[in-house]
NUMITOR-233557 format. One line per field, with one value per residue: x, y, z of N, C-alpha, C in turn; residue in three letters. Coordinates in Angstrom, 2 decimals, decimal comma. Layout:
<kelos>
nx	(X_...) $
ny	(Y_...) $
nz	(Z_...) $
cax	(X_...) $
cay	(Y_...) $
caz	(Z_...) $
cx	(X_...) $
cy	(Y_...) $
cz	(Z_...) $
type	(ala_...) $
</kelos>
This chain:
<kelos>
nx	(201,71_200,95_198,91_197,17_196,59_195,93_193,39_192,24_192,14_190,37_187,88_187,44_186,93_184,32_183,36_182,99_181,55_179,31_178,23_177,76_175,52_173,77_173,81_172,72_170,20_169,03_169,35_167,45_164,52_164,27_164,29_162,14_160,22_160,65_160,34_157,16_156,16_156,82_155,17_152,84_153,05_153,27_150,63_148,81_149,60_148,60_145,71_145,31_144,62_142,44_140,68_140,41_139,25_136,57_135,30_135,52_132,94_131,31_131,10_129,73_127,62_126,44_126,12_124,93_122,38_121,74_121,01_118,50_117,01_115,24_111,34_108,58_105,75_102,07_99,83_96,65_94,59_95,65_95,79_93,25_92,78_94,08_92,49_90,29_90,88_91,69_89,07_87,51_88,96_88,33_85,37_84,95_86,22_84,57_82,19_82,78_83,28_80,50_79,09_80,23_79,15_76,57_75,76_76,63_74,42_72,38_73,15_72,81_70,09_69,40_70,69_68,97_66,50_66,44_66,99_64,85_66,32_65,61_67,20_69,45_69,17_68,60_69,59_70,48_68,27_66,17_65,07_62,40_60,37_58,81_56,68_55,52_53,93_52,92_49,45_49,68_50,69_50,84_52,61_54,00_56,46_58,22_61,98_62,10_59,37_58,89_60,47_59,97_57,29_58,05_59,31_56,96_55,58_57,29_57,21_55,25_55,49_57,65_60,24_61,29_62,91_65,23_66,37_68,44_68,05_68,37_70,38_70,29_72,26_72,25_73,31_71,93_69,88_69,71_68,86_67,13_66,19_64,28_62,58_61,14_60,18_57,49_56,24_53,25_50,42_49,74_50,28_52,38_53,88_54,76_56,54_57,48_60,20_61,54_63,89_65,09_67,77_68,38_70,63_71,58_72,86_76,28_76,08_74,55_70,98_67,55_64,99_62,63_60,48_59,00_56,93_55,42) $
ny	(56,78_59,40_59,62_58,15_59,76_61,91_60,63_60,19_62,40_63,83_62,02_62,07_64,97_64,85_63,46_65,03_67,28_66,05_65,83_68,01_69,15_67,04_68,09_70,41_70,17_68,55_71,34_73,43_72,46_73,24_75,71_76,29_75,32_76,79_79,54_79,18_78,48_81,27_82,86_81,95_82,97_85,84_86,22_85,97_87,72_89,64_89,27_89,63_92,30_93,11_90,91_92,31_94,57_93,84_92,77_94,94_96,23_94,36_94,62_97,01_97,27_95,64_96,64_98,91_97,37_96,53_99,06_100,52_103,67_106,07_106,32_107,88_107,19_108,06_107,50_105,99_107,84_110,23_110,96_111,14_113,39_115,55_115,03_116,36_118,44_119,97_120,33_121,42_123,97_124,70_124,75_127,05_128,80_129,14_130,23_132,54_133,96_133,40_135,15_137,64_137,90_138,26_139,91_142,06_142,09_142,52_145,12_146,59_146,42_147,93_150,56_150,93_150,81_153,02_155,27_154,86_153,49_150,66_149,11_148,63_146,38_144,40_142,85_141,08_139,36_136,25_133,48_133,38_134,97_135,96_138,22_140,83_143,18_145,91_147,50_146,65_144,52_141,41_137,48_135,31_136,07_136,94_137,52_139,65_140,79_141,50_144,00_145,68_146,01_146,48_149,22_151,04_150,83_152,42_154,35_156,17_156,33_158,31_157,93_158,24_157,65_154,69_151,51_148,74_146,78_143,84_141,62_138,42_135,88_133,24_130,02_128,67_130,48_133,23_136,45_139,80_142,69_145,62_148,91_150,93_154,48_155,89_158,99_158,62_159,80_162,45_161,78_160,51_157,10_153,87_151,07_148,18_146,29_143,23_141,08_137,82_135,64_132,86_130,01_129,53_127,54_128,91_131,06_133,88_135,13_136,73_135,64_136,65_139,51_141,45_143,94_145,54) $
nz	(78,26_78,74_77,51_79,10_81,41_80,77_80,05_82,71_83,43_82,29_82,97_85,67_85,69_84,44_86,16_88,15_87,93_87,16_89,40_90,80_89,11_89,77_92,34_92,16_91,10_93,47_95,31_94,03_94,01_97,10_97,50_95,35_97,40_99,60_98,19_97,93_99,83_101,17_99,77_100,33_102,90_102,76_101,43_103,49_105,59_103,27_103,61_106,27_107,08_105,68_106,55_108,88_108,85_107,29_110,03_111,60_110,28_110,46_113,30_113,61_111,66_113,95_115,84_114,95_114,34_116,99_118,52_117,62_115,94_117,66_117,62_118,35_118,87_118,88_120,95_120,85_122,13_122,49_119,97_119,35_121,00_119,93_117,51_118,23_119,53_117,03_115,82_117,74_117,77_114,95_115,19_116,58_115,09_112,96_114,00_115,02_112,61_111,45_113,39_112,77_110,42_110,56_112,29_111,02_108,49_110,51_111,16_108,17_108,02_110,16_109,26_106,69_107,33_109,35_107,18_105,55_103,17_101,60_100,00_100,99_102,69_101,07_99,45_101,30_101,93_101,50_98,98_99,87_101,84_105,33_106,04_108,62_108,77_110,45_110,12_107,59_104,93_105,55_105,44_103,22_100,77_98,04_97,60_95,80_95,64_98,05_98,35_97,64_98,78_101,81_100,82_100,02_102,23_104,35_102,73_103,63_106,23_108,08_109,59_113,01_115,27_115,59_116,78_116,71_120,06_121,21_120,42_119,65_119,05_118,05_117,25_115,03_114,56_114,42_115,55_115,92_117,55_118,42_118,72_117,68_116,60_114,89_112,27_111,71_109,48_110,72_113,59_116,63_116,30_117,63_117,48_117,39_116,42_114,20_113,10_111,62_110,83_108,50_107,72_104,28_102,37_102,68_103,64_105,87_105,46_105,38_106,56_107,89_108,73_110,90_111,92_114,44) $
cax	(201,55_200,48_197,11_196,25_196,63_194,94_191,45_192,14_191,60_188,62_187,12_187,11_186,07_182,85_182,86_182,84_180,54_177,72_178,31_177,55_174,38_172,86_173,76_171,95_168,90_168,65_168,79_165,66_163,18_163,99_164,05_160,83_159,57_160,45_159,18_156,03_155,82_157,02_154,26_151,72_152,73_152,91_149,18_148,07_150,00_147,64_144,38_144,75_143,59_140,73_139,57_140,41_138,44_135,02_135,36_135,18_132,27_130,28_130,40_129,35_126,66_125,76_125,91_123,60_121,16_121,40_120,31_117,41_116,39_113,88_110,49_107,55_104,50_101,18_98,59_95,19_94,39_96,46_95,97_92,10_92,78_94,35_91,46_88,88_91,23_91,40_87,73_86,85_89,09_87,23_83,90_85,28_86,68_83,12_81,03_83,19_82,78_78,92_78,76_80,76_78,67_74,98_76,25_76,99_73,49_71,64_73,49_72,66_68,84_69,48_70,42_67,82_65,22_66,45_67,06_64,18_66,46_65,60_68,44_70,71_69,53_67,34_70,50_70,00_66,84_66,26_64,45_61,32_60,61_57,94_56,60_54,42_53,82_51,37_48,78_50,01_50,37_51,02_52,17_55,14_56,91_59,62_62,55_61,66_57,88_58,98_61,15_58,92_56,27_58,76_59,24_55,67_55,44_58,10_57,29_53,93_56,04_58,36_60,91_62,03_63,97_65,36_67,69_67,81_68,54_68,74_70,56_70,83_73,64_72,41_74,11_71,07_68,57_70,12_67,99_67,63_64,86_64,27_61,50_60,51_59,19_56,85_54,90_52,25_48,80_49,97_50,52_53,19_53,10_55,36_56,37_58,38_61,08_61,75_64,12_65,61_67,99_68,60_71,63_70,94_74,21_77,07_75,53_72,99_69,72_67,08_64,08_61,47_60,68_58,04_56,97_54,25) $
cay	(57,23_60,95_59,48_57,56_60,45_62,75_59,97_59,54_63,66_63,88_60,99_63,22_66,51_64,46_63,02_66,27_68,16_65,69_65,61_69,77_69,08_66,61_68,92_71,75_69,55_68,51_72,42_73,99_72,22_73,76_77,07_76,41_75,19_78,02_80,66_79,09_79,13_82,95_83,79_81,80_83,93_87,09_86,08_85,77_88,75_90,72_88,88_90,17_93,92_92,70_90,40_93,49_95,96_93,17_92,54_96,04_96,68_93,88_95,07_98,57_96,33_94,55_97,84_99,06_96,66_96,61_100,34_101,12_105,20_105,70_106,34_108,70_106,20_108,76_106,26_106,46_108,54_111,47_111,43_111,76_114,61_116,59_115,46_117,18_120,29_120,80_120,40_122,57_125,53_124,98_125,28_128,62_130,31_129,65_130,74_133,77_134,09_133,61_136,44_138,93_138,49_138,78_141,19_143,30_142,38_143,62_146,73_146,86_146,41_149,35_151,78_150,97_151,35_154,60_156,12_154,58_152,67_148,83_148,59_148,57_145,27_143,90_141,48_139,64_138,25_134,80_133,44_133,68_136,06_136,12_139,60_140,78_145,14_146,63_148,21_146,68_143,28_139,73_136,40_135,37_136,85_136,77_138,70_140,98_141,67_141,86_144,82_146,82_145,97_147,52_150,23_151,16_150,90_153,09_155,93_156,64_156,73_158,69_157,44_159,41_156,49_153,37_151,04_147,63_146,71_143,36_141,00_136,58_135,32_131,85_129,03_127,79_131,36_134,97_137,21_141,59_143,50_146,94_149,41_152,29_154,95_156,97_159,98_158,40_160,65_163,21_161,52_159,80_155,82_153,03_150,05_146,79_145,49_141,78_140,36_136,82_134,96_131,32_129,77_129,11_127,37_128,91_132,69_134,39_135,60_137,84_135,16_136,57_140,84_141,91_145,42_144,80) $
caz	(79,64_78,84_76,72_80,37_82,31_80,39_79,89_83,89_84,43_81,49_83,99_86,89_85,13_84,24_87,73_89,36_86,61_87,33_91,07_90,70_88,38_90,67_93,99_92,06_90,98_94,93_95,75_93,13_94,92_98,29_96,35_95,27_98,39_100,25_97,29_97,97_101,76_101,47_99,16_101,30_104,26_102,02_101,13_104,46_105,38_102,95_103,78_107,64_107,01_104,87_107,94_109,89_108,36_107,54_111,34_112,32_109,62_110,99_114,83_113,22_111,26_114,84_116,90_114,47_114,75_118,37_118,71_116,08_115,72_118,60_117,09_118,75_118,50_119,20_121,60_119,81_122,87_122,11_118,84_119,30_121,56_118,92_116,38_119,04_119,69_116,21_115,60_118,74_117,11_113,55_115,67_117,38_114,16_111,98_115,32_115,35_111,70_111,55_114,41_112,47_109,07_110,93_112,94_109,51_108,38_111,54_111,16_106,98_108,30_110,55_108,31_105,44_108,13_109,72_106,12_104,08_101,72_101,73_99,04_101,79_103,13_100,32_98,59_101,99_101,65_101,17_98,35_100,12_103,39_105,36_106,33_109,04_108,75_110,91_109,18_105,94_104,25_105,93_104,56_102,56_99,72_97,01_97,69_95,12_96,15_100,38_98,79_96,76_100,07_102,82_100,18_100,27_103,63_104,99_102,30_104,03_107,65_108,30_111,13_114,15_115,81_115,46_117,13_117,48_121,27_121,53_119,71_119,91_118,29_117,84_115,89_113,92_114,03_114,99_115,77_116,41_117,65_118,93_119,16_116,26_116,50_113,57_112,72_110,69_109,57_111,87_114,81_116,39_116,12_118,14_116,54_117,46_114,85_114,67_111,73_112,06_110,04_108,81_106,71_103,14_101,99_103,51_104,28_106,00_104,46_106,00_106,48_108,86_108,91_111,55_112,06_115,26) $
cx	(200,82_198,83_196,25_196,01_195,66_193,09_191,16_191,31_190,49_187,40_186,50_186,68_184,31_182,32_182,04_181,62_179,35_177,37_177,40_176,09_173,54_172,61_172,79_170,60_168,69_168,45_167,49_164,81_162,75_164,08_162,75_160,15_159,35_159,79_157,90_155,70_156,00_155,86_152,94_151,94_152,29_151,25_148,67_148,30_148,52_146,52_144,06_144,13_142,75_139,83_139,15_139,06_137,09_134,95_134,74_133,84_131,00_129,72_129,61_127,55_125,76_125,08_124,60_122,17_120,51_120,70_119,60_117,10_115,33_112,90_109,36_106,53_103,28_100,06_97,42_94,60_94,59_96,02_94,22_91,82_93,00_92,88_90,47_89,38_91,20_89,90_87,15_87,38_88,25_85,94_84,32_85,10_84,97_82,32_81,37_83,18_81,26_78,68_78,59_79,45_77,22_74,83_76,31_75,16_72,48_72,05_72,89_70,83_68,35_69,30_69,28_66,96_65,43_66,37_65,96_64,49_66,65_66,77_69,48_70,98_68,65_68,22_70,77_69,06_66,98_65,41_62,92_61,06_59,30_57,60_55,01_54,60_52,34_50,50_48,77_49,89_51,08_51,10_53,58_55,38_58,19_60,24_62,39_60,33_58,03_59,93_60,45_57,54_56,50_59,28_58,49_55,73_55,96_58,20_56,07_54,25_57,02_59,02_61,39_62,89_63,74_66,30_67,27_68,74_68,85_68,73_70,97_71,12_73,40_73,04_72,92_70,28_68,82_69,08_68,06_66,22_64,80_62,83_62,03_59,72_58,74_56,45_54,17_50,69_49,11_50,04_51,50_52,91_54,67_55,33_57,44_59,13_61,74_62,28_65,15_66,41_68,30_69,82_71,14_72,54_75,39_77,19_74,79_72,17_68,70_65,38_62,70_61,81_59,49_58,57_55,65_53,84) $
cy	(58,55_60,87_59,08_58,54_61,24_61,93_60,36_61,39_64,11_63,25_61,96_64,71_66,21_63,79_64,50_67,27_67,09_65,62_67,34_69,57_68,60_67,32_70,14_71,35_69,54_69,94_72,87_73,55_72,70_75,33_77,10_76,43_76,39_79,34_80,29_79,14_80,61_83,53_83,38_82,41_85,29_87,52_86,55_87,24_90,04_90,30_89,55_91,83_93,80_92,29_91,41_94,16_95,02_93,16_93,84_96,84_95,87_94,21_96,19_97,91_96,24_95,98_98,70_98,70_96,25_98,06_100,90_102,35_105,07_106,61_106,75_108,09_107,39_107,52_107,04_107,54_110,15_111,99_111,81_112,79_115,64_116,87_116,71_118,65_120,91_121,12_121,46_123,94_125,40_125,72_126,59_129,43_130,35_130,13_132,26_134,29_134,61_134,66_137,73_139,07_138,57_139,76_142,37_143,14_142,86_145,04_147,51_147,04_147,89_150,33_151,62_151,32_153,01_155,06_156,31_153,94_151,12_148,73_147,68_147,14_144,42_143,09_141,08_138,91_137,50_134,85_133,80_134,29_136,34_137,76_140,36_142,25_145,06_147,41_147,50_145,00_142,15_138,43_136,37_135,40_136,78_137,65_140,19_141,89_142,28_143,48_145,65_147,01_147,29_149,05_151,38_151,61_152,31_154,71_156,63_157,25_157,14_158,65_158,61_158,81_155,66_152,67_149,87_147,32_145,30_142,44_139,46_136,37_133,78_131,23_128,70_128,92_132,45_135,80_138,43_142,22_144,73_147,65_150,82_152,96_156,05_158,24_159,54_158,96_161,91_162,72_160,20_157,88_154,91_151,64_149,00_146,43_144,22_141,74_139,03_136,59_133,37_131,25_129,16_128,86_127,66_130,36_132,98_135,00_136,01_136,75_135,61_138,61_141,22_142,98_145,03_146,18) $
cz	(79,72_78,35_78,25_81,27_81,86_80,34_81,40_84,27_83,00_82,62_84,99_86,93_85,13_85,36_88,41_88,79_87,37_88,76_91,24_90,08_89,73_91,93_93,26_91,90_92,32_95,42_95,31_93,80_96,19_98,14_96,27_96,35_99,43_99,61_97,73_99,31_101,96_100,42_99,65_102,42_103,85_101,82_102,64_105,29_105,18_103,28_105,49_107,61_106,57_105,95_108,47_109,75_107,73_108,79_111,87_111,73_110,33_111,93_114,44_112,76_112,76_115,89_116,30_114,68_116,27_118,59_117,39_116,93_116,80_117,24_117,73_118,30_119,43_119,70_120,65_120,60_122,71_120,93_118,48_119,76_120,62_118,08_116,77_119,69_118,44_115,47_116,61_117,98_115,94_114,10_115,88_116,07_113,04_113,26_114,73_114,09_111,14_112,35_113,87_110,90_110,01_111,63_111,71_108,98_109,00_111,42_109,97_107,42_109,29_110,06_107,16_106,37_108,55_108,73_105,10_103,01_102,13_100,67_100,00_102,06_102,54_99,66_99,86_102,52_100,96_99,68_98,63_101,38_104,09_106,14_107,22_109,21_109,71_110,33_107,66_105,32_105,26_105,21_103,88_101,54_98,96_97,47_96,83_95,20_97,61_99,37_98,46_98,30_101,23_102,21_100,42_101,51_104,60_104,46_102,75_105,82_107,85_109,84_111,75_114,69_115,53_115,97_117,45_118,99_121,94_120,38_119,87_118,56_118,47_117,18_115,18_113,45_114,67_114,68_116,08_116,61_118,69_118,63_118,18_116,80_115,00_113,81_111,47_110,40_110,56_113,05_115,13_116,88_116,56_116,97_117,01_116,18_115,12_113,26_112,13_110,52_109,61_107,53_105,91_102,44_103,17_104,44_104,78_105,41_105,63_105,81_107,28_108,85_109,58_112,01_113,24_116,23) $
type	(unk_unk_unk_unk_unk_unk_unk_unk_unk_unk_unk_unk_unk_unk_unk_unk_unk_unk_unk_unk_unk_unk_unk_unk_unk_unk_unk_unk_unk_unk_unk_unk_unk_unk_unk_unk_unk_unk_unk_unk_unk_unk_unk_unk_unk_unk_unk_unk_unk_unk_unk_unk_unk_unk_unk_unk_unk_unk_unk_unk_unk_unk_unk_unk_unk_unk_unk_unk_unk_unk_unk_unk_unk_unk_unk_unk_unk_unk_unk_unk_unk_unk_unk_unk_unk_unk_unk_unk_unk_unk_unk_unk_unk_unk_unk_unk_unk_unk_unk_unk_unk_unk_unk_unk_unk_unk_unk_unk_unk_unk_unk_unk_unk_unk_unk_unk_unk_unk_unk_unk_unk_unk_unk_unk_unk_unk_unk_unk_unk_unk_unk_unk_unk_unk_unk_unk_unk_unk_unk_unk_unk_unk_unk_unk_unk_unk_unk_unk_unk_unk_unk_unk_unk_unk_unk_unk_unk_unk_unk_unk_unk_unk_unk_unk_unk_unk_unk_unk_unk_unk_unk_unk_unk_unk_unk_unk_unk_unk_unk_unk_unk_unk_unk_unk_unk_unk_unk_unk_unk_unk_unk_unk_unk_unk_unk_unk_unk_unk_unk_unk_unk_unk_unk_unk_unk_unk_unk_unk_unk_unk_unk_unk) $
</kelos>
């Protein structure tokens, strides 16, 4: 009687034991199931600030491309205006240039005449010069013979005045001339002074010297 009782509650230990197994097998899967739905929300979760923040990069992107940098486009009009203002000042500042240096050589022609020394204005003569003296030689001349000429010339007359009085300031052929007077042989002697210049490169030079 005690052997039946005891198989009868072994029976029901192993009843109840596998009853517990199988109820725990049926749970794990909804364990799992839910781990995995909570780590697909978790996911999604973290994927919304990512959208976020591409989203707000793109409008930035779009807003961008909607408003491009303005850009100062010069019409061809304008921009030829400038070319021809800055070409008009160029003209001005060499005019006003060219003025000041022939202006210095009319003056250098001055003094050598009043004083007697052609030195003064004899390194601006051209290569060749033509030379018209009263009384004296005619015809054109090397810078080095026109100086030794007006040399000559001026040591036989002794000046009393000189000035030149009027002066053209051309662009292509400046010009100075005034009125001399001498005492040549004992007596006194009038004289016209004419000297022109022309550009030889980028300077002036002393091309034309009449004494009349």
């Amino acid at each position: 009687m005690k052997v039946g009782t005891g198989f009868c509650l072994c029976l029901l230990v192993c009843f109840f034991s596998s009853g517990l197994a199988q109820e725990r097998k049926e749970k794990r899967p909804e364990r799992s199931v839910r781990t995995h739905e909570a780590n697909i929300g978790a996911d999604r979760n973290r994927e919304k600030p990512r959208n976020h923040t591409e989203r707000g990069t793109a409008r930035k992107e779009t807003h961008q491309a909607r408003g491009p940098a303005r850009v100062r486009i010069l019409s061809p009009s304008s921009t030829s205006e400038q070319i021809s203002q800055r070409t008009q000042l160029k003209r001005q500042n060499t005019t006003i240039e060219t003025r000041s240096d022939s202006r210095r050589i009319f003056d250098n022609v001055q003094e050598g005449v009043s004083t007697g020394n052609i030195g003064i204005f004899s390194k601006h003569m051209a290569g060749e010069v033509y030379l018209n003296l009263r009384g004296g030689e005619r015809g054109y001349y090397s810078a080095n013979q026109a100086y030794y000429l007006l040399e000559d010339y001026f040591k036989t007359r002794r000046l009393v005045s000189f000035d030149f009085t009027t002066v053209g300031e051309t662009v292509t052929n400046p010009y100075a001339t005034g009125r001399a007077s001498f005492n040549f042989k004992g007596s006194r002697e009038f004289a016209q002074v004419y000297v022109s210049l022309s550009l030889s490169g980028e300077r002036w030079v002393i091309t034309q010297i009449k004494i009349y």
